[in-house]
MARGUBA-623929 format. One record per atom (N, C-alpha, C): residue in one letter; atom name; x, y, z. Coordinates in Angstrom, 1 decimal, padded with zeros to 4 digits. Last residue first. Example, Ala and Ser with C-alpha at 12.3 -4.5 7.8 and 13.67 -1.06 7.14 Angstrom:
% MARGUBA-623929
ATOM:s:N:012.8:-002.2:007.1
ATOM:s:CA:013.7:-001.1:007.1
ATOM:s:C:012.9:000.0:007.9
ATOM:a:N:013.2:-005.7:007.8
ATOM:a:CA:012.3:-004.5:007.8
ATOM:a:C:013.2:-003.3:007.8
% end
This chain:
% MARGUBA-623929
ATOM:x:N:003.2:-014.0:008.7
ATOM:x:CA:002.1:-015.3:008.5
ATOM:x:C:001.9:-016.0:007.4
ATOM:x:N:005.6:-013.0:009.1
ATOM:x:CA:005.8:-014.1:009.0
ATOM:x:C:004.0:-015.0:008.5
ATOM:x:N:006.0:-009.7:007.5
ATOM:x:CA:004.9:-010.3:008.3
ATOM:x:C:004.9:-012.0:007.9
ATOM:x:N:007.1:-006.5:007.0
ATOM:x:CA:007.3:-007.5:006.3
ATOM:x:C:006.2:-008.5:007.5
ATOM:x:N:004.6:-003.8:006.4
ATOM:x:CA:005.9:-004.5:006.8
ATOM:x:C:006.0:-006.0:006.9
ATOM:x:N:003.1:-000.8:005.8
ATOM:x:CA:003.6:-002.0:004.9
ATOM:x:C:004.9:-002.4:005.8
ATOM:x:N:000.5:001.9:006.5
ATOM:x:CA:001.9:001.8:006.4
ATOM:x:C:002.0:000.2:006.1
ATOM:x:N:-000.9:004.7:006.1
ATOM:x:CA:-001.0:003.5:005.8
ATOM:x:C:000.4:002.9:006.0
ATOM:x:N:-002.7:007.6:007.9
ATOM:x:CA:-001.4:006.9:007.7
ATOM:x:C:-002.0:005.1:007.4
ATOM:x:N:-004.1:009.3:009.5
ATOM:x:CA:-004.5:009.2:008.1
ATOM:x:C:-003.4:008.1:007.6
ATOM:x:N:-004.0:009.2:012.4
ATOM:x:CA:-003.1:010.2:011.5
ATOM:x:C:-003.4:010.1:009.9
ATOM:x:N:-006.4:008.0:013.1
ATOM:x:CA:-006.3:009.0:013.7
ATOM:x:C:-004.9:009.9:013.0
ATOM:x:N:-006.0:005.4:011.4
ATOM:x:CA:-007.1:006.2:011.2
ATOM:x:C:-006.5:007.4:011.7
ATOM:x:N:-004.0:003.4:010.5
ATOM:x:CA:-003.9:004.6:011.5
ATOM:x:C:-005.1:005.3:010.7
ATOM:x:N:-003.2:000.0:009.5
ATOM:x:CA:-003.6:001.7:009.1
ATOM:x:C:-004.4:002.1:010.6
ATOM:x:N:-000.8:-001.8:008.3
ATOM:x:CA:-001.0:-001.1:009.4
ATOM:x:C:-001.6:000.2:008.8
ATOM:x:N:-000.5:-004.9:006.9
ATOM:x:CA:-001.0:-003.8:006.7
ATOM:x:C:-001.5:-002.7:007.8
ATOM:x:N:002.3:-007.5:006.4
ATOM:x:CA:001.5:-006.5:007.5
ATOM:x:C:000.7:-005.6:007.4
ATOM:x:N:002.7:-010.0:004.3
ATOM:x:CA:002.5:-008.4:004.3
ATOM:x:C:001.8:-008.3:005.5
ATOM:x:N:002.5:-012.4:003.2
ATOM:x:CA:004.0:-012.2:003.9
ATOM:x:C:004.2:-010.5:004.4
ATOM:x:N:000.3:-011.1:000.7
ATOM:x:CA:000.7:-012.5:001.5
ATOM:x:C:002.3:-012.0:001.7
ATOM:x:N:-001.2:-008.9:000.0
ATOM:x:CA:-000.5:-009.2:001.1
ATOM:x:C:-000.1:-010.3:001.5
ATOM:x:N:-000.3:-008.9:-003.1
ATOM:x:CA:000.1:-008.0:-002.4
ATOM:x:C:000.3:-008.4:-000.5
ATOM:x:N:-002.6:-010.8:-003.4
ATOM:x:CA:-001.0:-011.1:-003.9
ATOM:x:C:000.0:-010.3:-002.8
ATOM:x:N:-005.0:-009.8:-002.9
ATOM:x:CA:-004.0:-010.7:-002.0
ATOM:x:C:-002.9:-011.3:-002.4
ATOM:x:N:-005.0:-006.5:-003.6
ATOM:x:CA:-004.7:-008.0:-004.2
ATOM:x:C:-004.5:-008.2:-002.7
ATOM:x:N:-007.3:-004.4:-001.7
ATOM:x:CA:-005.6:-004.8:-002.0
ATOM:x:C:-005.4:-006.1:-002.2
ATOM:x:N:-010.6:-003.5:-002.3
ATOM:x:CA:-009.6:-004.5:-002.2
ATOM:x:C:-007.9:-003.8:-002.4
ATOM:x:N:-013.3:-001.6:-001.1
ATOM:x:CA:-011.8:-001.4:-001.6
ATOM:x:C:-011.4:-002.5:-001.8
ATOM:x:N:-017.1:-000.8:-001.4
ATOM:x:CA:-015.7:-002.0:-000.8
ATOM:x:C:-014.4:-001.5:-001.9
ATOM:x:N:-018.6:000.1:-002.9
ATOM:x:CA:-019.1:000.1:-001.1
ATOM:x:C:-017.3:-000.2:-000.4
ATOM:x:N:-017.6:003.1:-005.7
ATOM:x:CA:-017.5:001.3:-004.9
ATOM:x:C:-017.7:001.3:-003.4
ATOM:x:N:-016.6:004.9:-005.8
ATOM:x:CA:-018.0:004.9:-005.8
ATOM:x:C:-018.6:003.4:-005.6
ATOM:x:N:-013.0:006.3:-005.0
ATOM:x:CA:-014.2:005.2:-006.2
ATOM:x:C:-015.7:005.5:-005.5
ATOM:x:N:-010.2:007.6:-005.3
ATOM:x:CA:-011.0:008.1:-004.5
ATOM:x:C:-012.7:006.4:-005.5
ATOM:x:N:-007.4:006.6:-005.1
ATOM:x:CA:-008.0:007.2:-005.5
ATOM:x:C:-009.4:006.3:-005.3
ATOM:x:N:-003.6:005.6:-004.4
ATOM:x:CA:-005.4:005.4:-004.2
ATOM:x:C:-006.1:006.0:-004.6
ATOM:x:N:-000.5:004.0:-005.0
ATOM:x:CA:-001.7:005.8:-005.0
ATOM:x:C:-002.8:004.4:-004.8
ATOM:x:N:002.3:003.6:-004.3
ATOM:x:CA:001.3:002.6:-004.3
ATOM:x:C:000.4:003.9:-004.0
ATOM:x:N:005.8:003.7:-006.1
ATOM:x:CA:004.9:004.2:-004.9
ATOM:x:C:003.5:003.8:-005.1
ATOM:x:N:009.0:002.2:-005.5
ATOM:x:CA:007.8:002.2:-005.9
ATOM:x:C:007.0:003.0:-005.1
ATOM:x:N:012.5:001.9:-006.2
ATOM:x:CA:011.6:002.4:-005.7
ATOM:x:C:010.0:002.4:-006.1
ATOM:x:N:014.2:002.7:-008.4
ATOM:x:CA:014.2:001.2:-007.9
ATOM:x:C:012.8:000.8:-006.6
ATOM:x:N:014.9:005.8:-007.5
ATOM:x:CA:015.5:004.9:-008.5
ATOM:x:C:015.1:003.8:-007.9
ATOM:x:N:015.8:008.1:-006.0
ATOM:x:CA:014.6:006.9:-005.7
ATOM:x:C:014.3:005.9:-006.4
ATOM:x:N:016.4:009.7:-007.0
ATOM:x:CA:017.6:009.2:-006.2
ATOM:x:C:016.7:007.9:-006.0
ATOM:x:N:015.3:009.0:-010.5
ATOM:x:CA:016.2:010.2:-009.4
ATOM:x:C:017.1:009.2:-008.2
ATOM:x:N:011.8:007.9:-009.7
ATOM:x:CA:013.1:008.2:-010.7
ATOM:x:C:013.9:009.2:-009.8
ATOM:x:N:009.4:005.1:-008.8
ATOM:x:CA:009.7:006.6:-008.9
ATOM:x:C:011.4:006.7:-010.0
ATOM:x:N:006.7:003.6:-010.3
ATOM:x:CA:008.0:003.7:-010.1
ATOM:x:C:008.6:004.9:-010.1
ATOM:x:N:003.4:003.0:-009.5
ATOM:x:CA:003.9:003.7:-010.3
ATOM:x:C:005.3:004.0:-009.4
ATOM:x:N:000.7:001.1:-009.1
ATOM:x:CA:002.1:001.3:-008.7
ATOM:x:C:002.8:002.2:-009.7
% end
């Protein structure tokens, strides 16, 4: 996570980078109450709020 600055002040942005690992994780801290939508066909990750 690394916090942005400027107008985006308060703001966060979430990088990836590239590993040699079979398997990824995102804490499950991260997603509890989290939707994780990914879009293969646009390369797109996207985050929304999620009652489960």
């Amino acid at each position: 996570m690394v916090e942005l600055d400027g107008k985006h002040q308060g703001m966060f942005c979430l990088a990836f980078r590239s590993s040699e690992d079979t398997i990824s994780t995102i804490g499950s801290i991260l997603q509890q109450g989290t939707r994780v939508s990914i879009d293969l066909v646009e390369n797109k990750v996207g985050f929304s709020p999620s009652e489960c």
